[in-house]
C-alpha positions as CSV (number, residue, x, y, z in Angstrom):
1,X,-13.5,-33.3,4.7
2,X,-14.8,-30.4,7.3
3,X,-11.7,-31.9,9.7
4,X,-9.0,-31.1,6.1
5,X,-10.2,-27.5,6.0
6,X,-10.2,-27.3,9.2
7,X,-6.7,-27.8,9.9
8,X,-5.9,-26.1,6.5
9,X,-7.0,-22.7,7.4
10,X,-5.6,-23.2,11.2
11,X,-2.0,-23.8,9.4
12,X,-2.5,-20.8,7.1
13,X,-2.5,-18.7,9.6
14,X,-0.2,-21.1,12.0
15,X,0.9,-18.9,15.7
16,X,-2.4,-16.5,14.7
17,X,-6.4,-16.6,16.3
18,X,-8.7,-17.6,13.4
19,X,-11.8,-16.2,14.8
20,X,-14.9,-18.4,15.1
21,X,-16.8,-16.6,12.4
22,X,-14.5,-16.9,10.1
23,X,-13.8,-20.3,10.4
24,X,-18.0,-21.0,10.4
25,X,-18.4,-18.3,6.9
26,X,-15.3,-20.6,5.2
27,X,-16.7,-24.0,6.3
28,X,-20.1,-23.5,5.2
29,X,-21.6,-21.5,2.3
30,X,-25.0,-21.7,4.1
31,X,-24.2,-22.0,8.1
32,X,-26.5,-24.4,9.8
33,X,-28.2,-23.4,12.8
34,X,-25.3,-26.2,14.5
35,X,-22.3,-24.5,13.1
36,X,-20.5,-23.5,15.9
37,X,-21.3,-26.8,17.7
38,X,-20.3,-28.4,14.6
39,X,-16.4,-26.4,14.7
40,X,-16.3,-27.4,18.2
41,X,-17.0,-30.9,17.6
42,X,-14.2,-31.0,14.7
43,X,-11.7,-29.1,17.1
44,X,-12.1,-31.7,19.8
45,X,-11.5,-34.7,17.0
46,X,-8.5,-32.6,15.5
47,X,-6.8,-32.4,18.6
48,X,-7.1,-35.8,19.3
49,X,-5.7,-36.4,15.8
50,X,-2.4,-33.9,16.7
51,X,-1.8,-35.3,20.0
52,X,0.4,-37.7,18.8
53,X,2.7,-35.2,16.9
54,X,5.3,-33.1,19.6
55,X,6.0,-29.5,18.8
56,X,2.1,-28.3,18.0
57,X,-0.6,-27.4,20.0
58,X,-4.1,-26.5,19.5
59,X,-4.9,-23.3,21.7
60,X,-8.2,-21.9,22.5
61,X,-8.6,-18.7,22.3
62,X,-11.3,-16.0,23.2
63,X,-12.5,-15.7,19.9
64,X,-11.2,-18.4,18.3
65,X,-8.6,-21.3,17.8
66,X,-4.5,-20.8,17.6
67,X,-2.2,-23.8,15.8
68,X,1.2,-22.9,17.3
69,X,3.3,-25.5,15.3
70,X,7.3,-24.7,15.0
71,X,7.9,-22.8,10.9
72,X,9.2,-25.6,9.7
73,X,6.7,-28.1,10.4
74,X,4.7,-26.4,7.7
75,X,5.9,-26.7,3.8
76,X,4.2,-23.5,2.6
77,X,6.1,-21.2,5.5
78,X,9.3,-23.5,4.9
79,X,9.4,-22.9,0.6
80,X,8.3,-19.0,1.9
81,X,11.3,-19.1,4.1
82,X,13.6,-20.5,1.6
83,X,12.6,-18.6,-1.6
84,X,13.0,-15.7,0.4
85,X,16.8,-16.6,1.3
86,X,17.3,-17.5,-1.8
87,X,16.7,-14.5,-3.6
88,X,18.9,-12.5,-1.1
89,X,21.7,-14.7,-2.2
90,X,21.2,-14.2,-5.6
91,X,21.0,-10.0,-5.0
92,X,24.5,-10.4,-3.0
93,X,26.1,-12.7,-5.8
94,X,26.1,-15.9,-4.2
95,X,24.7,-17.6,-7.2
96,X,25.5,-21.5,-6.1
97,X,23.8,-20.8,-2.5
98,X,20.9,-19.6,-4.3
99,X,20.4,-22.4,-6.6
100,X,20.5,-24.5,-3.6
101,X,17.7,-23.3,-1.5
102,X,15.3,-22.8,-4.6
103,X,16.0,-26.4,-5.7
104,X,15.5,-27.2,-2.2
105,X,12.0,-24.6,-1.9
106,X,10.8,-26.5,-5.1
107,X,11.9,-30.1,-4.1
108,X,8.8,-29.1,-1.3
109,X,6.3,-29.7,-3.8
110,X,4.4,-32.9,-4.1
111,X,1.2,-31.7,-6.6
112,X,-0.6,-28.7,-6.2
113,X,-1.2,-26.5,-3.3
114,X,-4.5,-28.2,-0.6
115,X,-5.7,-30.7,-3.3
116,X,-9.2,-31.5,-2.8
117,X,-10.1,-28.6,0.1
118,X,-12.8,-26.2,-1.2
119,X,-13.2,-23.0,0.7
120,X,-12.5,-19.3,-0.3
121,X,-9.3,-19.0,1.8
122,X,-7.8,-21.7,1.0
123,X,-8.1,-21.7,-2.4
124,X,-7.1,-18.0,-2.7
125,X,-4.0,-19.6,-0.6
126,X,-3.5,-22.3,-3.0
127,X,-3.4,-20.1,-6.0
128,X,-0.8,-17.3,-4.3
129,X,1.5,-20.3,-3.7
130,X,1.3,-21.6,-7.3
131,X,1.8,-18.5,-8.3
132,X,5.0,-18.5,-5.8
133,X,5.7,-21.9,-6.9
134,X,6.6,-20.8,-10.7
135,X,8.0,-17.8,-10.0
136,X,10.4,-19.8,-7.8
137,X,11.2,-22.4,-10.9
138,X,11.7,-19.7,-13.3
139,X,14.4,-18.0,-11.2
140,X,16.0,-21.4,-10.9
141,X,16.3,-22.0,-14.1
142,X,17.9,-19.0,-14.4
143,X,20.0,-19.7,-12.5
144,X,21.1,-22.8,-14.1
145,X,21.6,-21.8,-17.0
146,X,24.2,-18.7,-16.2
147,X,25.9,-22.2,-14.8
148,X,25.9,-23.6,-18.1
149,X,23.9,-26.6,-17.7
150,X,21.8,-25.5,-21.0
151,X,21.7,-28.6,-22.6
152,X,20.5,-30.6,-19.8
153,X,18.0,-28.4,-19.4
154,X,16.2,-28.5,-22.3
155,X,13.5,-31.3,-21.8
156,X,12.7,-30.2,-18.4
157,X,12.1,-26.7,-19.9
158,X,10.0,-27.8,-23.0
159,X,7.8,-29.3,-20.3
160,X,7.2,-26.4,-18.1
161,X,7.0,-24.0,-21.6
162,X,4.2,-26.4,-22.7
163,X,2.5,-26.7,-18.9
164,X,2.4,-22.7,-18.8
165,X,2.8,-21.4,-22.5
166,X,1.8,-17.5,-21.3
167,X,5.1,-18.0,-18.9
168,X,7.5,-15.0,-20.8
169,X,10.3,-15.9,-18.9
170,X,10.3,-20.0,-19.0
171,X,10.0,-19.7,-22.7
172,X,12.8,-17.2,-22.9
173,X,14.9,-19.7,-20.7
174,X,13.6,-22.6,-23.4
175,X,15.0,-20.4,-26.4
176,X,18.5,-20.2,-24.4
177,X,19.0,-23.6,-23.7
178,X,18.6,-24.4,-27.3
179,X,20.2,-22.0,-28.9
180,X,23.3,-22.8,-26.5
181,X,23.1,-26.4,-27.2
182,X,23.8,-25.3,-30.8
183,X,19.9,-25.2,-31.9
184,X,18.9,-22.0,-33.0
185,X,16.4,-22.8,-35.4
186,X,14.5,-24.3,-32.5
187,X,14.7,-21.8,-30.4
188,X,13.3,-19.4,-32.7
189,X,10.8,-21.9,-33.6
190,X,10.0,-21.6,-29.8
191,X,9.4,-18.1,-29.9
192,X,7.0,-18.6,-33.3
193,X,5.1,-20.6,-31.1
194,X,4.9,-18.4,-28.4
195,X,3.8,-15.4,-30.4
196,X,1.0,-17.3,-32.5
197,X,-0.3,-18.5,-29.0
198,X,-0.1,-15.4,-27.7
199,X,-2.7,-13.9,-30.5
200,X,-5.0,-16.3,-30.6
201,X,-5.3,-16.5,-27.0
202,X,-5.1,-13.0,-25.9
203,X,-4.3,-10.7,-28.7
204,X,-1.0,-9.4,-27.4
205,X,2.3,-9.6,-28.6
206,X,5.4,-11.3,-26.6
207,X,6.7,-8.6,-24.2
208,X,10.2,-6.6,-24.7
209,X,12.3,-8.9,-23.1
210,X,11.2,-11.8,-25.0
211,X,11.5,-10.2,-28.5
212,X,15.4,-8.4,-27.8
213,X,16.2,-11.9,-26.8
214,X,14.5,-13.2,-29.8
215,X,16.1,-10.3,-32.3
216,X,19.8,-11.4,-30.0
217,X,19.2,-15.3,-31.4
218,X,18.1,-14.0,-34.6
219,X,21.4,-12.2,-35.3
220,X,23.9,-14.7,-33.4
221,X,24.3,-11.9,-30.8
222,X,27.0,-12.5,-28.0
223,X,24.7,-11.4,-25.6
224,X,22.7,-14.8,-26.3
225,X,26.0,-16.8,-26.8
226,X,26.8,-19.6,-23.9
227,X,27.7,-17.8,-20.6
228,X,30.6,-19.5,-18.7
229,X,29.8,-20.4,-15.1
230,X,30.8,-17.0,-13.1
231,X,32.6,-17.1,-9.7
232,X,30.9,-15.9,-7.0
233,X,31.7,-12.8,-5.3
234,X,30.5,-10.7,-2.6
235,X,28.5,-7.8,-3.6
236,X,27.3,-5.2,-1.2
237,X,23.3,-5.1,-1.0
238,X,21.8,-1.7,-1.6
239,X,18.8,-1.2,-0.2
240,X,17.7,1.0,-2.3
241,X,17.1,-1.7,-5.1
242,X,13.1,-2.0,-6.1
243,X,12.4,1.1,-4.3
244,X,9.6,3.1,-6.0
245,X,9.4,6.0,-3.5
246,X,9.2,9.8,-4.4
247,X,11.8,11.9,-3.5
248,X,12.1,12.7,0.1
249,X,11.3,16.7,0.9
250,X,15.1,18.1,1.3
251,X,13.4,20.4,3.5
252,X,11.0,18.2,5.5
253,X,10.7,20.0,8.7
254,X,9.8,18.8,12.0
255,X,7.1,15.7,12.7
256,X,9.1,14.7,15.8
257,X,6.5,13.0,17.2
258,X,4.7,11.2,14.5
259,X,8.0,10.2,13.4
260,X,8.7,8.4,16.9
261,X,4.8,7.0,16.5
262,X,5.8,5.3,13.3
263,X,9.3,3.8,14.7
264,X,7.0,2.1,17.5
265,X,4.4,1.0,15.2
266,X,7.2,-0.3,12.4
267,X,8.7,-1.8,15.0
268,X,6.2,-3.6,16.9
269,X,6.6,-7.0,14.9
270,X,4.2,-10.3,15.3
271,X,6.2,-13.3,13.3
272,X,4.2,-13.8,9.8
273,X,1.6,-10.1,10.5
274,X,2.0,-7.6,8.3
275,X,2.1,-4.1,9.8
276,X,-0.6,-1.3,8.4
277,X,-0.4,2.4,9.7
278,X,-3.0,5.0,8.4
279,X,-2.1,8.8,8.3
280,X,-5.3,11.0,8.4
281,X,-5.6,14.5,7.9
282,X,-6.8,17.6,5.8
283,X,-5.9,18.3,2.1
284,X,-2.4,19.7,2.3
285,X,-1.4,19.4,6.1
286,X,1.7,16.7,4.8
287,X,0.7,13.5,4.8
288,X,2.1,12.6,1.8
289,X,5.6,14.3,2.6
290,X,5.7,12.2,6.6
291,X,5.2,8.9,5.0
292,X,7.5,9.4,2.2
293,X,10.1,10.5,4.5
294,X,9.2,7.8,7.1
295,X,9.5,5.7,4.4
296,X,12.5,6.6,2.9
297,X,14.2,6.3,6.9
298,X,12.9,2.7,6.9
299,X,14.4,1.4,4.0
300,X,17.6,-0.5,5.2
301,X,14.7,-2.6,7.5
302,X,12.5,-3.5,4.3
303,X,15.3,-4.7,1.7
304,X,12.3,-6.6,-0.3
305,X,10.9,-3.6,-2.0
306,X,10.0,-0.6,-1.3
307,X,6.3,0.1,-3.4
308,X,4.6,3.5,-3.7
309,X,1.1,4.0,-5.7
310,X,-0.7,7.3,-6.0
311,X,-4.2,6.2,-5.2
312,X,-5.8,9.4,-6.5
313,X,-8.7,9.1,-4.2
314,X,-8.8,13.2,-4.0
315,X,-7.5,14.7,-7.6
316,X,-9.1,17.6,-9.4
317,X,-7.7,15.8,-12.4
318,X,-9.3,12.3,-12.5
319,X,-11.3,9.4,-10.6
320,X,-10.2,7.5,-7.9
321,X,-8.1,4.7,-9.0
322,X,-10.0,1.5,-8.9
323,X,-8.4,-1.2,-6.6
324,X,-7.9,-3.2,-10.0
325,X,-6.0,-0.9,-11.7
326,X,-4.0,-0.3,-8.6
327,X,-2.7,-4.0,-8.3
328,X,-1.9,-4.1,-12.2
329,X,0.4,-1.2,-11.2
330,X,2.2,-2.9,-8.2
331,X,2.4,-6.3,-9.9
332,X,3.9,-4.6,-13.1
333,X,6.5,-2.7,-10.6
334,X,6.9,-6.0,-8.7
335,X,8.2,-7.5,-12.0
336,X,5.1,-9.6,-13.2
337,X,4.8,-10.2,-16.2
338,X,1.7,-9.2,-18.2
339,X,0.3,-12.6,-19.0
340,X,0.6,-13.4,-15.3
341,X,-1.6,-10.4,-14.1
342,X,-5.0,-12.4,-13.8
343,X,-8.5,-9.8,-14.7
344,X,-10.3,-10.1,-12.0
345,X,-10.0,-8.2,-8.7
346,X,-10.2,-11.2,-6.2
347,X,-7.8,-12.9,-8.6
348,X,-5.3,-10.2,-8.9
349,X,-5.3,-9.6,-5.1
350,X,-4.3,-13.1,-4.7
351,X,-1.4,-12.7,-6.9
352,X,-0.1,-9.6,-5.0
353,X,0.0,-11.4,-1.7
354,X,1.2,-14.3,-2.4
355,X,4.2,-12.2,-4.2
356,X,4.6,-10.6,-1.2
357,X,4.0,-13.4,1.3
358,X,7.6,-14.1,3.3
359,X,9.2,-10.7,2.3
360,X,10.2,-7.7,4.6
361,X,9.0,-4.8,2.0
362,X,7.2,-1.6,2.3
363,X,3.9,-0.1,0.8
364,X,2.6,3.7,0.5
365,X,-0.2,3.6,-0.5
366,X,-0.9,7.4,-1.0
367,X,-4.4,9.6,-1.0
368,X,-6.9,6.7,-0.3
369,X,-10.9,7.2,-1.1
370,X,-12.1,4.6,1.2
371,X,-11.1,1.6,3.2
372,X,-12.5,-0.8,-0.1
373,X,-10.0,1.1,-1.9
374,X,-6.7,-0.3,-0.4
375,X,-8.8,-3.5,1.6
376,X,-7.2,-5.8,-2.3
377,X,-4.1,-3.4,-1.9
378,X,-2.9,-5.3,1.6
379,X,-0.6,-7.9,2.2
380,X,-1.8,-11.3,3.9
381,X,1.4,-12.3,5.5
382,X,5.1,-11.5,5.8
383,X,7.1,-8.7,7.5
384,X,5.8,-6.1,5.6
385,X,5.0,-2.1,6.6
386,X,2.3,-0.5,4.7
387,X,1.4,3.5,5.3
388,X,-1.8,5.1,4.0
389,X,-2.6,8.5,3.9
390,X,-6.1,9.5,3.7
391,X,-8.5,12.7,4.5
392,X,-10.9,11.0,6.8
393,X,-10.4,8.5,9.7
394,X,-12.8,5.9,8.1
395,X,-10.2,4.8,5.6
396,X,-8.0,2.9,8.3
397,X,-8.9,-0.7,7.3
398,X,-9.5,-3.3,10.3
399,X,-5.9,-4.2,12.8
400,X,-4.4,-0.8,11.2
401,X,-2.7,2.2,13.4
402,X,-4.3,5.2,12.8
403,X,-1.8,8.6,13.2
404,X,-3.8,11.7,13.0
405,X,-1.8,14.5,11.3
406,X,-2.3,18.1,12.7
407,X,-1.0,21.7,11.7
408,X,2.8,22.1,12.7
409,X,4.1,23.3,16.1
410,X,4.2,27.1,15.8
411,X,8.3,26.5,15.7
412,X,8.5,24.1,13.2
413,X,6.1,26.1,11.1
414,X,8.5,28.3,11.7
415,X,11.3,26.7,10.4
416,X,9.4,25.4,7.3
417,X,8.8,28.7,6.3
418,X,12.6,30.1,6.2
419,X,13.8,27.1,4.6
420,X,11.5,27.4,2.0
421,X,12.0,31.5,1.9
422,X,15.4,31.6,2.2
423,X,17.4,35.0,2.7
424,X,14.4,36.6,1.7
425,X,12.9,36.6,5.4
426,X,16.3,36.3,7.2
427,X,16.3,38.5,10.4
428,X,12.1,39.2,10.1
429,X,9.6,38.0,13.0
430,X,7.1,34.9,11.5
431,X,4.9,34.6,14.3
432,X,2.1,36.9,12.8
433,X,3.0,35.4,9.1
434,X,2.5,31.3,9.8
435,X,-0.3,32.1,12.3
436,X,-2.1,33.1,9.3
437,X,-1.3,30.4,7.6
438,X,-2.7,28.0,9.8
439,X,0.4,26.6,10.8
440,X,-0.1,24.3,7.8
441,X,2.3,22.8,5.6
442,X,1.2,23.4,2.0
443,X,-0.4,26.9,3.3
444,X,3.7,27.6,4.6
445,X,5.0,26.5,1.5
446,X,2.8,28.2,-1.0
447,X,3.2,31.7,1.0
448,X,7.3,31.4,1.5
449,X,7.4,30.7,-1.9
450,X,5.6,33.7,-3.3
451,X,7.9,35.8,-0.7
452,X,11.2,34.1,-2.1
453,X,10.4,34.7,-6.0
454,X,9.1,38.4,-5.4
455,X,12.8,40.3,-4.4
456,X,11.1,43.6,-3.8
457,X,9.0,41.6,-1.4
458,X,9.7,41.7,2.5
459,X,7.3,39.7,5.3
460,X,5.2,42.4,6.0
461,X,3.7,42.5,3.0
462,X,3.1,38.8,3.3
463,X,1.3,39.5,6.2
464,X,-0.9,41.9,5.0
465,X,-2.0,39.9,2.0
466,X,-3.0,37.2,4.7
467,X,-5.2,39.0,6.9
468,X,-8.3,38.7,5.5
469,X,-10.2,35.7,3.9
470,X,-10.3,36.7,0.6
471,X,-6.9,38.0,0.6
472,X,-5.6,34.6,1.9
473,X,-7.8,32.6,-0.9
474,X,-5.8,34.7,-3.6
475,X,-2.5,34.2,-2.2
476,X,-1.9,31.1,-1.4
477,X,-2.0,29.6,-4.7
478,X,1.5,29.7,-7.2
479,X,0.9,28.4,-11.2
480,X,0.3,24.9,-10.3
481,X,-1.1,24.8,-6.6
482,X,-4.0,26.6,-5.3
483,X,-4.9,25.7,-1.0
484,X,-8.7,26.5,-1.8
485,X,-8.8,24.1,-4.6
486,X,-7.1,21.1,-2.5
487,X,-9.6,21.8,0.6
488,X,-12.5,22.8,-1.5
489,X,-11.9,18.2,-2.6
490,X,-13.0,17.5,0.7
491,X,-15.7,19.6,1.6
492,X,-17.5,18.7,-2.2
493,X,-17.4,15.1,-1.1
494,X,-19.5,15.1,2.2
495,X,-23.2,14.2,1.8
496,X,-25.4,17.1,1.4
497,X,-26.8,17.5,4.8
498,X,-23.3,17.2,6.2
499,X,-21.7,19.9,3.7
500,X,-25.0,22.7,4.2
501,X,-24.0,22.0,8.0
502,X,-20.4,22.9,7.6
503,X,-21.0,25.7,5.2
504,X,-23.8,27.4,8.1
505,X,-21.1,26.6,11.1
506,X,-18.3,28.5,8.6
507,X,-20.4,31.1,7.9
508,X,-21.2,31.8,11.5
509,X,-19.0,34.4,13.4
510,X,-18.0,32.0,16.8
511,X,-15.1,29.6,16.4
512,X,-15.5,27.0,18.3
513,X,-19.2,26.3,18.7
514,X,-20.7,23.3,21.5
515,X,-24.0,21.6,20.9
516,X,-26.2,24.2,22.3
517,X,-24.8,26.8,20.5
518,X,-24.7,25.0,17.1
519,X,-28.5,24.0,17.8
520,X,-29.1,27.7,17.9
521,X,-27.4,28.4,14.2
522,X,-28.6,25.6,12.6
523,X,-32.1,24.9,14.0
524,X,-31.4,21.2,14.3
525,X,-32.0,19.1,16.9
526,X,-29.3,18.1,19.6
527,X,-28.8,14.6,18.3
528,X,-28.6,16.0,14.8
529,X,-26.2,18.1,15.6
530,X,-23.9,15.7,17.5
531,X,-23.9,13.3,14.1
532,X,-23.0,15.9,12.1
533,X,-20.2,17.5,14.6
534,X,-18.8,13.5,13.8
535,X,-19.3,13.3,10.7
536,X,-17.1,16.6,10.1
537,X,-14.9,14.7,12.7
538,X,-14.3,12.0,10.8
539,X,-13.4,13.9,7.5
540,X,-10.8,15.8,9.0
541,X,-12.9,19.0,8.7
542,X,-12.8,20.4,12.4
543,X,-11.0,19.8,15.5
544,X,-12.6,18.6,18.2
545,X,-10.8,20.6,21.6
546,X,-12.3,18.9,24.3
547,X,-15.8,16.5,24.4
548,X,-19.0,17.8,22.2
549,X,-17.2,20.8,21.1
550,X,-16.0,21.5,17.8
551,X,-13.5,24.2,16.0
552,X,-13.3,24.6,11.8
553,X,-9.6,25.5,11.0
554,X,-9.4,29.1,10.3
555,X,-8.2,27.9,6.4
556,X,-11.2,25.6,6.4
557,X,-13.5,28.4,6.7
558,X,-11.8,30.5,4.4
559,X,-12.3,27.9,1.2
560,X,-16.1,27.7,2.4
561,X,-16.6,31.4,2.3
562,X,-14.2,31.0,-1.4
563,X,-16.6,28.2,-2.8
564,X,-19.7,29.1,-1.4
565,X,-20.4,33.1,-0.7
566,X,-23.5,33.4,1.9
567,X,-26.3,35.6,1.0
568,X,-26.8,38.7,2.7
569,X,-29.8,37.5,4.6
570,X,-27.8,34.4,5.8
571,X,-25.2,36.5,7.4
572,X,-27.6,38.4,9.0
573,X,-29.5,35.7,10.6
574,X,-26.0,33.9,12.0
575,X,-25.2,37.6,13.1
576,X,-27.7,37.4,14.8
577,X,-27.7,34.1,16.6
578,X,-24.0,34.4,17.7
């Protein structure tokens, strides 16, 4: 029985290292002192047992153990493979070709998914392809219907209806093929049954689609009428289909760099290994815009969806979103129906990758709390590129890219700020203006804008609102943004003895402030000190300009002073000490 799990998790993740430890934590709930001696053992006898079988190999690794077996010597990646095709056919219009490899993907099927193997992978796995499994028979019949075969049909769809009766869309298919083979009063008995199940089982009602196609049978629509078999014809593929992305900034200004970082990371492809790239920075310096924009460039190369979810993790206006709520969000967009969203997390998260297991599709997942936040959110397998965006470095989940973002290049900022501006600063030198701004993005945008909706307005009288911190803190805010207010998220999130840290370096006249000298202001010990100079670090609160020393952003130290006024005696003593 160890030797069956064994080789199931190996083929699970088939051309990929499964790590010793995991393979010891699946195998045993309790690990025996022998475990590794006992994986080694079962290696050496399932080896013996593939050496008969040509195209497979069972590599040892540093960590671990590697099955490299050929895709299609495995039924779950071949019914991946071929689901996958098949719905590409069906988006272009080749209907017939479609039907074919779905028959073919379920034909696969012998029972369920690893009968009989009990560990937490694996029966996460088993339930994804289930889950993959169905979907794939509903689309088929589908399909066969829209080829007219309703009436022979409708016995094999009574017996999936009655094998999943929360299944919208096999009992829609049910009340079709009846009602074309001249039953209606079936098929709205069908739906009845449906709907009284539906109650007492959940308390729900059946969703929209089901009901207009029960009103269409009701009336003797001819939108429910037979539908002759349709010649195929070729339809262009848009990849813009399923795409849930914002809008991309018309004016989204330079990024050069991080843009190229991206391409190389999006294009750095393992067979079957999703992609993850995390985006760190301070409240407002664009994160959100580059991987939107990235996003929107990469389209074409993700034509299975292109998913975007708002993961509130800073928000004046509510709580994080719970990673829960998140995957009843990108199920729902993914087209899942609501009786097929399981409750639980662990449960849902399966769901969501095994819907996106095989597919080339993309994932922002925006303004991240924590790496337990998006850990559920992430695929398992497939081609398949997911950006985060996040305030500290911590988020980046394990095997993810991380891409810190900084202020703009004095040009760009530049740039930003007279597209933004308009005519309104045509002809007028910037380099005082943006400097003041920080050279960041929302800081650019917020000031421009004030500029371009005051005519009387010229850019020195920008200027001069933004020379001094208070004046700055009252500017850059318009009727629905306010800069002090997005960074004033971040500081009100660090522990207590981190935030009093960053509020007394602030406060403090120096800029850029080593260990020695931050000893000195604080009164902390050296080793204190060099904690908290990483814990700032790692929340995107300073800049570190070379080794052990440390610089707060000129912004960052304005929304201290905004949120947090020193007493006099406290200036004093940092006076002093500078």
């Amino acid at each position: 029985m160890r030797q069956r799990r064994l080789l199931a998790l190996l083929l699970l993740n088939a051309r990929r290292t499964v790590a010793m430890d995991t393979l010891v934590d699946e195998l045993w709930q309790d690990p025996p002192a022998s475990a590794r001696h006992q994986v080694h053992n079962a290696i050496r006898d399932l080896r013996a047992s593939l050496a008969p079988f040509e195209g497979g190999g069972l590599v040892t690794t540093d960590v671990g153990y590697r099955l490299d077996v050929p895709d299609d010597a495995v039924d779950a990646h071949r019914f991946t493979a071929w689901t996958r095709a098949a719905r590409a056919a069906r988006r272009e219009g080749r209907d017939a070709e479609a039907m074919r490899l779905f028959q073919s993907a379920v034909d696969l099927w012998r029972g369920d998914a690893f009968t009989g193997i009990d560990c937490p992978a694996v029966t996460a796995a088993a339930a994804g392809l289930d889950e993959q499994r169905i979907s794939a028979v509903e689309e088929l019949m589908e399909l066969r219907l829209a080829a007219g075969e309703a009436a022979s049909l409708v016995a094999e769809l009574s017996a999936l209806a009655a094998a999943h009766p929360l299944r919208d869309a096999l009992r829609g298919s049910l009340m079709l093929a009846l009602y074309r083979s001249g039953r209606q009063a079936d098929a709205l008995a069908v739906y009845d049954e449906g709907r009284r199940l539906l109650d007492d089982e959940l308390g729900l009602e059946p969703g929209p689609r089901l009901r207009r196609l029960h009103s269409e049978i009701l009336a003797d629509a001819p939108q429910a009428q037979r539908e002759e078999p349709r010649p195929e014809r070729p339809v262009s593929f848009r990849p813009g289909q399923g795409n849930y992305l914002p809008r991309d900034l018309p004016d989204f200004t330079g990024r050069t760099t991080e843009l190229a970082l991206l391409d190389r990371a999006a294009d750095d492809r393992h067979p079957g290994s999703p992609r993850t790239v995390t985006i760190d920075g301070m409240g407002g310096i664009g994160k959100t815009a580059l991987a939107v924009h990235f996003a929107h460039r990469r389209t074409a190369d993700h034509p299975d969806g292109q998913y975007y979810i708002d993961l509130h993790g800073f928000s004046t206006t509510r709580a994080p979103l719970a990673p829960e709520e998140a995957l009843g969000v990108l199920l729902r967009s993914d087209g899942a129906a609501p009786e097929a969203i399981p409750a639980g997390l662990a449960e849902r998260s399966a769901v969501w990758r095994s819907r996106l297991a095989g597919r080339r599709a993309l994932l922002v997942l925006d303004n991240a709390a924590d790496a337990a936040q998006v850990a559920p959110l992430l695929p398992g397998t497939g081609d398949t590129l997911t950006l985060i965006t996040a305030r500290g470095k911590t988020t980046a989940p394990d095997g993810a890219r991380s891409l810190p973002l900084g202020a703009l290049a004095p040009a760009d900022a530049e740039t930003l700020f007279r597209r933004v501006a308009g005519d309104a600063c045509a002809g007028s030198p910037l380099t005082q203006t943006v400097t003041l701004c920080g050279h960041h993005p929302l800081a650019l945008r917020l000031a421009a804008t004030r500029l371009r909706d005051r005519p009387s307005w010229t850019v020195p009288d920008v200027t001069a609102r933004l020379l001094t911190t208070a004046g700055r803190a009252a500017f850059l805010r318009t009727a629905d943004r306010d800069l002090m207010s997005v960074l004033a998220l971040s500081h009100a999130q660090l522990p207590p003895e981190v935030r009093q840290f960053n509020r007394t370096l602030a406060r403090h006249p120096a800029t850029t402030y080593d260990v020695p000298r931050a000893c000195a202001a604080t009164g902390l010990a050296p080793s204190e000190v060099e904690r908290l100079f990483d814990a700032l670090l790692d929340h995107n609160l300073a800049h570190e300009p070379s080794p052990a020393h440390l610089t707060i952003p000129l912004l960052l130290r304005d929304c201290v002073h905004a949120f947090a006024p020193p007493a006099p005696d406290v200036v004093r003593h940092l006076t002093a000490v500078a």
